[in-house]
C-alpha positions as CSV (number, residue, x, y, z in Angstrom):
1,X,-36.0,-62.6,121.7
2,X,-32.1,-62.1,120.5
3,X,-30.7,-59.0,120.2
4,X,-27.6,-58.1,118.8
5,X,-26.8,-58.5,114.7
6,X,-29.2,-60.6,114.0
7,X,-32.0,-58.1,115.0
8,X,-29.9,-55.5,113.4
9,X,-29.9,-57.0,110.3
10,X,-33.1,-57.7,110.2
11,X,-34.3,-54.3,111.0
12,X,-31.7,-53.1,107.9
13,X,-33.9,-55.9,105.1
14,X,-37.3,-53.8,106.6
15,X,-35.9,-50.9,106.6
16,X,-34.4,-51.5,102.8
17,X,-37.5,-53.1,101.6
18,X,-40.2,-50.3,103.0
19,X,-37.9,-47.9,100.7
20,X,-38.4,-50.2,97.8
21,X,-34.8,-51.7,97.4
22,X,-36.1,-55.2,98.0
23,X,-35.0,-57.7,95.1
24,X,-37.7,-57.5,92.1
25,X,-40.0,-60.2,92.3
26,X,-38.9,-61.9,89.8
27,X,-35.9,-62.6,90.5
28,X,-34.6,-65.9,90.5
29,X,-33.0,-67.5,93.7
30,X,-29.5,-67.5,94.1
31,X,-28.1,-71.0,91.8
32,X,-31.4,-70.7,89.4
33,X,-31.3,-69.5,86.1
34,X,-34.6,-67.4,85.0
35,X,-37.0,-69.7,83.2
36,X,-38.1,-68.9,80.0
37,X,-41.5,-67.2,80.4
38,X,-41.7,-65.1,76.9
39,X,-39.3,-66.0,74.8
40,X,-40.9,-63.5,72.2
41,X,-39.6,-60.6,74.5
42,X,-36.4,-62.5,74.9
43,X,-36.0,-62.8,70.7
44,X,-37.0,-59.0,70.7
45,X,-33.6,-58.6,72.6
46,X,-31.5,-60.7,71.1
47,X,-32.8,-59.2,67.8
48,X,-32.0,-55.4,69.1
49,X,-28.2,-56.7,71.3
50,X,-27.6,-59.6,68.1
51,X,-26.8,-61.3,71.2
52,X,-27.8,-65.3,70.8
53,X,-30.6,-66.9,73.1
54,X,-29.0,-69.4,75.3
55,X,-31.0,-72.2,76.5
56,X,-30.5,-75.0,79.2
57,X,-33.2,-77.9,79.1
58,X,-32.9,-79.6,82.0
59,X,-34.8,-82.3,85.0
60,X,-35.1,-81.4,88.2
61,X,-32.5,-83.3,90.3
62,X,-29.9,-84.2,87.2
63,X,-26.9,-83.9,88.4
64,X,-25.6,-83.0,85.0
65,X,-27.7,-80.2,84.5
66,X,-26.6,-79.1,87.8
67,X,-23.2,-78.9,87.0
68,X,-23.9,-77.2,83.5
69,X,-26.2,-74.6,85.5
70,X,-23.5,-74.0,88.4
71,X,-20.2,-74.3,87.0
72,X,-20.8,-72.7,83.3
73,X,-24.0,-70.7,82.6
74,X,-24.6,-68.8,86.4
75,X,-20.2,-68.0,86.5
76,X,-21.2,-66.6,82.6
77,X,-23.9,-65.0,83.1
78,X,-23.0,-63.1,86.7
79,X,-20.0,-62.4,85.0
80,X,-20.4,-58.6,83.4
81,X,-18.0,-59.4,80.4
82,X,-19.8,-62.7,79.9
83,X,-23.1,-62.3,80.3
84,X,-23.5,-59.6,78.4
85,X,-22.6,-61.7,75.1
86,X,-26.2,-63.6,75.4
87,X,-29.6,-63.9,76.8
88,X,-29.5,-67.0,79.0
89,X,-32.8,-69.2,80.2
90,X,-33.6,-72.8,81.1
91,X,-36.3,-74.3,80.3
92,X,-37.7,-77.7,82.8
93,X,-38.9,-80.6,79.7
94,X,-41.4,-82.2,81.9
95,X,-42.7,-79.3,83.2
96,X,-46.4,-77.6,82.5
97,X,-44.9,-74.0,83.0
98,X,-46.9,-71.4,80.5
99,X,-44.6,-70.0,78.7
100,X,-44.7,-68.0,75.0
101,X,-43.1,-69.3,72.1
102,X,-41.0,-66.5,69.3
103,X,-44.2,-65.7,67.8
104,X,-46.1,-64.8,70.3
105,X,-48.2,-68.2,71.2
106,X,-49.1,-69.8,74.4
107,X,-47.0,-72.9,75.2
108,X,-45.4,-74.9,77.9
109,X,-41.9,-75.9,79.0
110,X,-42.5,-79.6,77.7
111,X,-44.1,-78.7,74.8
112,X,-40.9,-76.1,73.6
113,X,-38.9,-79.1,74.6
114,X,-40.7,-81.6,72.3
115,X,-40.9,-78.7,69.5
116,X,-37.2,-79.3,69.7
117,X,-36.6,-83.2,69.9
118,X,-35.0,-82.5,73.4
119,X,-36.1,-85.6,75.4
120,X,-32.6,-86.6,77.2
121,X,-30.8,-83.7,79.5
122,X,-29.2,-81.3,79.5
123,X,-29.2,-79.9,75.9
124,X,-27.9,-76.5,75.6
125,X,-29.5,-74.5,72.6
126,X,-28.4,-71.5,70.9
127,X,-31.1,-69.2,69.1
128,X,-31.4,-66.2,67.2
129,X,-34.3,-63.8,68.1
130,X,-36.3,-66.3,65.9
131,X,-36.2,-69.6,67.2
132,X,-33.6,-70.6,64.6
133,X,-30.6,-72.5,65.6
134,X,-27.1,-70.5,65.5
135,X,-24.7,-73.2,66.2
136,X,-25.5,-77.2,66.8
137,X,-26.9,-77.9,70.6
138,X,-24.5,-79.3,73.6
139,X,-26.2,-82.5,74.2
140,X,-24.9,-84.5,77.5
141,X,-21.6,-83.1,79.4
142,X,-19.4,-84.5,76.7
143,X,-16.0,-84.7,78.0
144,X,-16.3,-82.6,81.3
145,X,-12.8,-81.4,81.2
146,X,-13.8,-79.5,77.9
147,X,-17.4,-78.6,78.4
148,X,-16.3,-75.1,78.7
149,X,-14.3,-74.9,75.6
150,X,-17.2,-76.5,74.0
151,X,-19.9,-74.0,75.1
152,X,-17.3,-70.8,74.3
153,X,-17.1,-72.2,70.9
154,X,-20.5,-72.2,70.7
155,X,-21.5,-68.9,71.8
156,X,-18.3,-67.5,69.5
157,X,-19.8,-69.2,66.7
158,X,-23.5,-67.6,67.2
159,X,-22.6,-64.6,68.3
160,X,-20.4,-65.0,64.5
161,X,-23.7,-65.5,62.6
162,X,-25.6,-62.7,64.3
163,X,-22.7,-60.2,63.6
164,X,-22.9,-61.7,59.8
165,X,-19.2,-62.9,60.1
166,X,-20.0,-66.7,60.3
């Protein structure tokens, strides 16, 4: 059995997670965005922050998505200045996840990607506390060297229609 920090550490987690300072459980892994699980909850926020719904459809191994998940949603959303601007989910478009749609009803992850013609990845969305569509979806990675310009215009622009300012 090794002693020394490892052991140490170890103890500290126990000792941390007896107290109840463990992560919450649903927490998403380190490099995951949180899925959307109710996005009527999420549209009651947006709704009371007029902060826009931000959503990444994505595939499980796209590369693509992967570098719209790692390089521009997780920096914005871990980012306090950022992150606070929006409420920021993914949803999986071939996935049977339950989920529940603005108004309350049961649905999937593939079915609120077909709901939104979303059948090629990634698609960033941007939704008011409705459902409705703020400013037009990022489809693709575009140009790659402006992909960030192009998702800060977009959360500027629906931000601008929550606040009435379009």
């Amino acid at each position: 059995m090794a002693r020394g920090p490892l052991s140490s550490r170890r103890r500290l987690l126990l000792a941390a997670a007896a107290l109840g300072l463990a992560l919450p459980a649903r927490a998403e892994p380190p490099g995951q965005l949180e899925p959307v699980r109710d996005l009527q909850a999420d549209g009651k926020l947006s709704r009371a922050r007029r902060e826009p719904v931000v959503v990444l459809f994505s595939l499980p191994g796209c590369p693509y998505c992967e570098i719209v998940r790692r390089s521009h949603l997780l920096p914005m959303q871990r980012d306090p200045r950022l992150g606070a601007r929006m409420i920021i989910r993914e949803v999986v478009i071939d996935s049977d996840m339950p989920a529940v749609g603005f108004r309350g009803e049961g649905t999937t992850h593939a079915a609120i990607a077909r709901a939104n013609g979303v059948r090629a990845v990634p698609v960033v969305a941007f939704w008011d506390g409705t459902g409705a569509k703020l400013a037009e979806p990022l489809s693709g990675m575009l140009l790659a060297d402006f992909y960030a310009a192009y998702l800060e215009e977009a959360i500027d622009r629906s931000r601008k229609r929550l606040a009435g300012t379009n």
